[in-house]
C-alpha positions in Angstrom: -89.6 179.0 60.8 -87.1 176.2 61.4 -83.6 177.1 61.7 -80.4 175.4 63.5 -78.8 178.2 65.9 -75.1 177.6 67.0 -74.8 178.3 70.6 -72.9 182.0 71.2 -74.6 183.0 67.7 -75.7 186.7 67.3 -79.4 186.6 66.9 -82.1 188.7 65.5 -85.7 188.7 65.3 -87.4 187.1 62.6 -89.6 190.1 60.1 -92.6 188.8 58.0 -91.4 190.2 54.4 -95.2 190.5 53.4 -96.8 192.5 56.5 -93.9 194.1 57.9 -94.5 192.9 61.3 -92.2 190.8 63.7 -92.9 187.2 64.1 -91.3 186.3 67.6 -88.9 184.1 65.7 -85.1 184.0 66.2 -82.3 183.4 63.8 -78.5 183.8 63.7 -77.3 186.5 62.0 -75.6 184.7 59.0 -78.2 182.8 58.2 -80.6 185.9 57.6 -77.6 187.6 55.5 -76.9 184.6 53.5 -80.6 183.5 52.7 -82.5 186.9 53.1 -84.8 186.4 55.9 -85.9 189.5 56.9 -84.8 191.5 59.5 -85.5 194.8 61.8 -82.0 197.4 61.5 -81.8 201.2 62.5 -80.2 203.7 60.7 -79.3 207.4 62.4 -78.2 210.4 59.9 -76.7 212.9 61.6 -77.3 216.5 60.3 -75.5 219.8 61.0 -75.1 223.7 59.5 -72.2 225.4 58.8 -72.5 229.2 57.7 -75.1 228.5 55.0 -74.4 225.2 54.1 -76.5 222.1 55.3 -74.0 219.1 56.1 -74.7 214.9 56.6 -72.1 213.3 59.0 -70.8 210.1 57.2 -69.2 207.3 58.8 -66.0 205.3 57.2 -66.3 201.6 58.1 -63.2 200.0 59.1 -60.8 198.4 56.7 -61.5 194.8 58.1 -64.7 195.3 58.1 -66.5 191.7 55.7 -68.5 193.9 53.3 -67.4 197.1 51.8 -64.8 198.2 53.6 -63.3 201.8 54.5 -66.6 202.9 52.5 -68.6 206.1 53.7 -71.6 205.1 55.2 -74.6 206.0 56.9 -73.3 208.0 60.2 -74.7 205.2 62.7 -76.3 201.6 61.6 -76.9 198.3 63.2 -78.9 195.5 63.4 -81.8 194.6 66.6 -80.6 191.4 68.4 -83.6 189.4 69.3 -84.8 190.1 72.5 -83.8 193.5 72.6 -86.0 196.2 74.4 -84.2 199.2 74.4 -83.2 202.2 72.2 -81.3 200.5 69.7 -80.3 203.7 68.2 -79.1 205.6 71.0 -77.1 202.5 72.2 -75.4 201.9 68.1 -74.6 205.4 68.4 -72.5 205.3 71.7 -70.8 202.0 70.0 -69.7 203.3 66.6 -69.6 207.2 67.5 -69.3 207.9 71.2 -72.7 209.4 71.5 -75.8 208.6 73.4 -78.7 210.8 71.7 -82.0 211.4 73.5 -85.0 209.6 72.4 -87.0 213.0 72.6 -84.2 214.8 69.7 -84.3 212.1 67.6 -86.5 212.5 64.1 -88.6 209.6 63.2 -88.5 208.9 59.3 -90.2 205.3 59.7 -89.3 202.5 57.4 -87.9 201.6 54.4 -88.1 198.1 52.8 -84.8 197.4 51.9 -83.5 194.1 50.1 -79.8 193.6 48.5 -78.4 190.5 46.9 -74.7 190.7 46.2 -71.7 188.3 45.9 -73.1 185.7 48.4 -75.1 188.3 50.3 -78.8 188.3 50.6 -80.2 190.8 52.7 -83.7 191.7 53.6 -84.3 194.3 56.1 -87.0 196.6 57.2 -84.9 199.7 57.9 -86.0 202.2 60.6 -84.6 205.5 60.0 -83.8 208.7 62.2 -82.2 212.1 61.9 -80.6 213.6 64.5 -79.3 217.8 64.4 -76.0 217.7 66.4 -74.1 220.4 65.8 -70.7 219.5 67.9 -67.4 219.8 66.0 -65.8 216.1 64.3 -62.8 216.0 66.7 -65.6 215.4 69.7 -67.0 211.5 68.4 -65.7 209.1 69.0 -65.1 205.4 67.5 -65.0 202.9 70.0 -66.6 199.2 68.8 -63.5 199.3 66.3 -65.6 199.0 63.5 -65.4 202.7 62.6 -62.3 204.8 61.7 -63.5 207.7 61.3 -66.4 210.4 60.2 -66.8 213.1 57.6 -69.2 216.3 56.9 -70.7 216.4 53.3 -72.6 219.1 52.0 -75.8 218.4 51.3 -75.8 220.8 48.1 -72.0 218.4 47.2 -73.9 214.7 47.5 -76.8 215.8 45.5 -74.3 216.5 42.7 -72.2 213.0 43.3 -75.4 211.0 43.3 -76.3 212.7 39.9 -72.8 211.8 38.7 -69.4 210.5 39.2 -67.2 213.7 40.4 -64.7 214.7 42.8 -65.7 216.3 46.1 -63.6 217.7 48.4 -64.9 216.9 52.5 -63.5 217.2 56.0 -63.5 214.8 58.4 -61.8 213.4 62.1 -60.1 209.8 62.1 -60.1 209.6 65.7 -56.3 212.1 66.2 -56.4 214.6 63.8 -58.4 217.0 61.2 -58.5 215.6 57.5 -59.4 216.7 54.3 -59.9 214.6 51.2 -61.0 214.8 47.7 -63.9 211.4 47.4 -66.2 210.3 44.1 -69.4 207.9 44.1 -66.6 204.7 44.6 -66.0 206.1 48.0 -69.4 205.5 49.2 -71.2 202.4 50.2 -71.8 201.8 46.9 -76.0 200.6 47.5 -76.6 204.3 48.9 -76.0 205.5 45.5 -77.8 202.2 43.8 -81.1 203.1 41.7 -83.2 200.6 44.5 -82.1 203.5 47.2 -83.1 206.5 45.3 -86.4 206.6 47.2 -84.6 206.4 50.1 -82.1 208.9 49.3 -84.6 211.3 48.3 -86.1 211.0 51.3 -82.9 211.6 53.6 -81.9 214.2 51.8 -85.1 216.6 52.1 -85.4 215.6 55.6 -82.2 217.0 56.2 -82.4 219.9 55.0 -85.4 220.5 56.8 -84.3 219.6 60.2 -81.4 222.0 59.4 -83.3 224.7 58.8 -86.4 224.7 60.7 -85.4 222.0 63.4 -88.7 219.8 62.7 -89.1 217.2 60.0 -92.4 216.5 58.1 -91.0 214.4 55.3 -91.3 210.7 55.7 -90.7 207.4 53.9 -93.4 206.3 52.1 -95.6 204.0 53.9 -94.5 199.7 53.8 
């Protein structure tokens, strides 16, 4: 692939949208959002129990942020720069959340193929997903990269119901001083978690979930590439 790179751009690593392997390639950042070359990202759910009720930990993107701002959003999420040999997903979740997860208590979900065009964005990305059971109370993350204002619990049982249809749910959540609760509907989200092409993916999260909650071991999985 034949791409000009800006000096100081962000790069990531060229995917093969076919196989699902890496190619060795680079390319700037903008240029894989804006004409969908594929892509490697991580995504980390965070799951906890309160009394009875199974909870996911939700991030809210920060107001500047270029796409879909102050949204709710998957609890940690970021791309692989090119190059990169560590754990991506430990070091995302010390960014955004003021966390550093160990590799061993992290639940491997695989992949999910993920494409998204949208108002100028084309985005092709092979998604690699974990969950992680962290019980800790909200008021401990914390946001540092600026790029996250806060994070919310909600109950696993209450975003069944909003994926199924547009209602009110009430969740609790830290914005980095104090304990808040709000009522939120489906516009809250990101709105592609709750798109038909995520479904699958959804699906997947949330039985996973509820697994690790109550058992502490996963066996669901995304469907192979």
């Amino acid at each position: 692939m034949q791409n000009n790179i800006e000096t100081g751009a962000e790069l990531l690593e060229v995917w093969d949208w076919e196989n699902g392997l890496p190619t060795g390639e680079p390319v700037a950042r903008d240029m894989a959002h804006r004409e969908g070359v594929p892509h490697e990202a991580v995504h980390l759910w965070i799951v906890r129990s309160r009394g009875n009720q199974s909870e996911i930990l939700f991030q809210q993107r920060a107001p500047h942020k270029e796409n879909y701002p102050d949204c709710l959003d998957i609890t940690v999420g970021g791309h692989v720069p090119y190059g990169f040999g560590g754990n991506k997903v430990s070091k995302e979740a010390r960014e955004e959340i003021g966390i550093t997860p160990a590799e061993k208590d992290l639940a491997d979900l695989g992949w999910f193929r993920y494409e998204e065009k949208n108002n100028g964005l084309f985005q092709r990305e092979f998604q690699h997903i974990f969950l992680l059971r962290d019980g800790r109370e909200l008021d401990r993350y914390r946001f540092r990269d600026g790029e996250v204002t806060g994070i919310f619990a909600v109950r696993i049982d209450d975003l069944k119901k909003i994926m199924a249809g547009n209602i009110l749910i009430e969740i609790s959540g830290y914005n980095g001083r104090d304990a808040v609760r709000k009522s939120v509907s489906r516009r809250d989200f990101h709105p592609q978690l709750l798109h038909p092409s995520m479904s699958v993916y959804m699906r997947v999260i949330l039985k996973a979930a509820e697994e690790l909650a109550a058992t502490g071991r996963v066996e669901t999985r995304m469907p192979d590439l």
